[in-house]
SEGU-338878 format. One line per 8 residues: for each residue y, z, x of C-alpha. Coordinates in steps of 0.5 Angstrom, whole numbers, plus 500, padded with zeros to 3 digits. Example, Ala and Ser with C-alpha at 12.3 -4.5 7.8 and 13.67 -1.06 7.14 Angstrom:
491/516/525; 498/514/527
This chain:
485/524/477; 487/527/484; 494/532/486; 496/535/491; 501/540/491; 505/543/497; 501/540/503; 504/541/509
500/540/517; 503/541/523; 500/540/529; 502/543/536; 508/546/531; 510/539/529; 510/537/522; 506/532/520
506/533/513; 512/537/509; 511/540/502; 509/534/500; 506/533/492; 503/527/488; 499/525/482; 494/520/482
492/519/475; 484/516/474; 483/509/474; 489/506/477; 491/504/485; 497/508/488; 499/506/494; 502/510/500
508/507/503; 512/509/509; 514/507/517; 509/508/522; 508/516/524; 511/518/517; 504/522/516; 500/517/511
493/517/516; 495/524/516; 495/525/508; 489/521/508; 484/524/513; 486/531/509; 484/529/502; 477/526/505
476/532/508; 477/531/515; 482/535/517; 485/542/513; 492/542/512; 495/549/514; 499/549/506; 498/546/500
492/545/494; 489/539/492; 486/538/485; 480/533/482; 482/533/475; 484/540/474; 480/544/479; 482/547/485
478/543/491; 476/545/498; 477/536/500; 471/538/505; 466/541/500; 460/536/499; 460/536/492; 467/532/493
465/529/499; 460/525/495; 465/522/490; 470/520/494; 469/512/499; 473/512/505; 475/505/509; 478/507/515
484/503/518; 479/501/524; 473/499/522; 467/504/522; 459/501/523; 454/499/528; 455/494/532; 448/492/533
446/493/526; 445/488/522; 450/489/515; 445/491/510; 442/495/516; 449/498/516; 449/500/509; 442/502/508
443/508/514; 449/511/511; 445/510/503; 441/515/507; 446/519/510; 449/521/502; 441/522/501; 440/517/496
434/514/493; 431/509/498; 429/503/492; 436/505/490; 439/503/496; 436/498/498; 438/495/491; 445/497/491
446/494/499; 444/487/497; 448/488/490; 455/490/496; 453/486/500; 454/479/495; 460/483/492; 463/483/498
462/475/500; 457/478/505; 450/475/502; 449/470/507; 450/474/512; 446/480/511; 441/479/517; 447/478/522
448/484/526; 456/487/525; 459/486/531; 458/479/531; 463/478/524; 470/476/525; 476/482/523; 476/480/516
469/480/514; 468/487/518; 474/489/513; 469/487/508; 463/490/510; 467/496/511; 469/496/503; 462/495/501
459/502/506; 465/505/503; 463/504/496; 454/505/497; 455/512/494; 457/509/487; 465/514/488; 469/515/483
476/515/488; 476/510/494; 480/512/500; 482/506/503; 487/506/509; 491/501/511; 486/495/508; 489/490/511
492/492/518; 490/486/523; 487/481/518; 490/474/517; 493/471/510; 487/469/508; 482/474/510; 487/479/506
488/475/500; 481/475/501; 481/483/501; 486/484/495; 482/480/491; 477/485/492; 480/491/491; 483/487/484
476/487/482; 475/495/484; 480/497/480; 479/492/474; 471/495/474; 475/503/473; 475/505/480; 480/509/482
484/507/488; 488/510/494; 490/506/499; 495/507/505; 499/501/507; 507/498/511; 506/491/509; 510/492/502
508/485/499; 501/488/500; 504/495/496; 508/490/490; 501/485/489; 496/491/489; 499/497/486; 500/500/480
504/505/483; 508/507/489; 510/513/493; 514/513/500; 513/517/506; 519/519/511; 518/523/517; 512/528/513
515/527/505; 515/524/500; 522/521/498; 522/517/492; 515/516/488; 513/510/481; 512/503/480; 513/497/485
519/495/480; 522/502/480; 523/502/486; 525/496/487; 530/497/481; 533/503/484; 533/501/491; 534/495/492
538/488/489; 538/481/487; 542/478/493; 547/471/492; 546/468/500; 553/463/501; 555/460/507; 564/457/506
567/452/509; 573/457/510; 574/465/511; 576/467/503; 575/474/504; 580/476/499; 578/472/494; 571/475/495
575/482/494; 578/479/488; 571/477/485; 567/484/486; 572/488/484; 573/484/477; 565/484/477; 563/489/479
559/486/485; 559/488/493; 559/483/498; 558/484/506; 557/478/512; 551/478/515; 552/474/521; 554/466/518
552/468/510; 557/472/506; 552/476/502; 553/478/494; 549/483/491; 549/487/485; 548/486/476; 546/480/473
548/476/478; 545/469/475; 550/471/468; 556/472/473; 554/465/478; 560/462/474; 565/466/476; 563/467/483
563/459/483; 570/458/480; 574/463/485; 571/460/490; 571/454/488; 571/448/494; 569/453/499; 562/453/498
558/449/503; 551/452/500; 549/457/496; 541/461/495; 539/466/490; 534/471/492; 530/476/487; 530/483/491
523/484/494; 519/490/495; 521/489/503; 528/489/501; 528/496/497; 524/499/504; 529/497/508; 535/499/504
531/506/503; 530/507/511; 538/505/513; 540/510/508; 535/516/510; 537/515/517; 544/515/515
């Protein structure tokens, strides 16, 4: 569906962005993941036209494109980080003006606006101007402009930045719907429970690169690890030695709880319990989670 190929932007001689490459096939929701100032709005504003990199390709399919052509731009939704709309229009009014601006046909747009609006939960308020909506209904109505235009790529960064559990989950659903009527979805975000729960596969932006790209669970399997959470009575850190090298495992404290990482580790629980037996005041097992596999992948990228 989209590429990128050796995309660099610097600006005032800083990197922004440093050879980065990506594929996102049609249909699916790739999701951008990475610290705050990794360059993900930056990658996002290039591959809509906004900005112009200073290196790199970009192909719709297997034609070379100019992100800023209006042919492209016509194909392609954005739903900006911060909200984008008149506050003093009302929601439809919000999305019959940019219906105009993407020069469509006026019986189409007025259409296509209620048919948005009730999608997005709006439908009620539809006569209410803009600005009197809370953050997770502008987060919505956004969605609704970014997709007036019928788009076959929707760009959407940091979706849900700002928006409380509920208002999220509300987005989510929405964006699982997109995904299940085809649409093909790129989205930025840092919240990790976001990247596991709506994408179908990931890329990890550090410092300007792409340093590890595939699915949620790949990721997970090659950064991250189950973890057993142990609280003793008594220090047994020979014991713990004897038990990880016989098993294959790792252990380290984390300040009252010894934590033991690594394969298998329900098959392995026996053993662990039986040499540390009568010192065990409690025990929890925690699968890795996505968060888990990020912080891993930053401690060791930072050295």
């Amino acid at each position: 569906m989209i590429s990128v190929h050796d995309l660099s932007k610097q600006f005032n001689g800083v990197k922004a962005l440093d050879g980065v490459t990506l594929h996102m096939e049609k249909g699916e929701t790739f999701g951008l993941i990475g610290p705050n100032g990794a360059g993900k709005t930056t990658l996002i504003r290039i591959l809509t036209g906004q900005i112009a990199p200073n290196r790199g390709e970009i192909y719709l399919g297997e034609e070379r494109i100019d992100a800023r052509d209006t042919r492209y731009r016509r194909k392609v939704g954005l739903v900006p980080q911060e909200a984008a709309f008149y506050g003093r229009l009302t929601a439809r009014e919000n999305l019959i003006l940019l219906g105009l601006l993407y020069r469509m046909d006026k019986r189409e747009i007025g259409v296509r606006a209620d048919r948005l609006l009730a999608w997005a939960g709006l439908g009620e308020h539809a006569a209410r101007q803009a600005r009197h909506f809370s953050r997770g209904m502008q987060q919505r109505l956004s969605l609704a402009m970014g997709l007036i235009h019928d788009p076959e790529l929707i760009y959407l960064d940091e979706p849900t930045s700002g928006l409380d559990p509920a208002a999220r989950g509300s987005l989510w659903e929405l964006i699982h719907r997109l995904s299940e009527e085809g649409k093909s979805i790129f989205m930025t975000t840092h919240n990790m429970e976001e990247a596991d729960h709506v994408c179908d596969r990931l890329a990890i932006l550090v410092e300007g690169k792409v340093r590890e790209e595939g699915t949620p669970e790949r990721i997970k399997s090659l950064l991250g690890k189950d973890r057993i959470e142990l609280r003793l009575s008594e220090e047994r850190n020979e014991d713990l030695e004897d038990i990880s090298s016989k098993l294959g495992l790792n252990w380290r404290r984390e300040g009252d709880l010894i934590v033991i990482t690594g394969s298998d580790l329900v098959g392995k629980m026996p053993e662990i319990m039986s040499g540390l037996a009568g010192v065990v005041r409690n025990l929890h097992y925690r699968e890795v989670t996505l968060e888990d596999a990020f912080l891993r992948f930053m401690r060791e990228v930072k050295g």
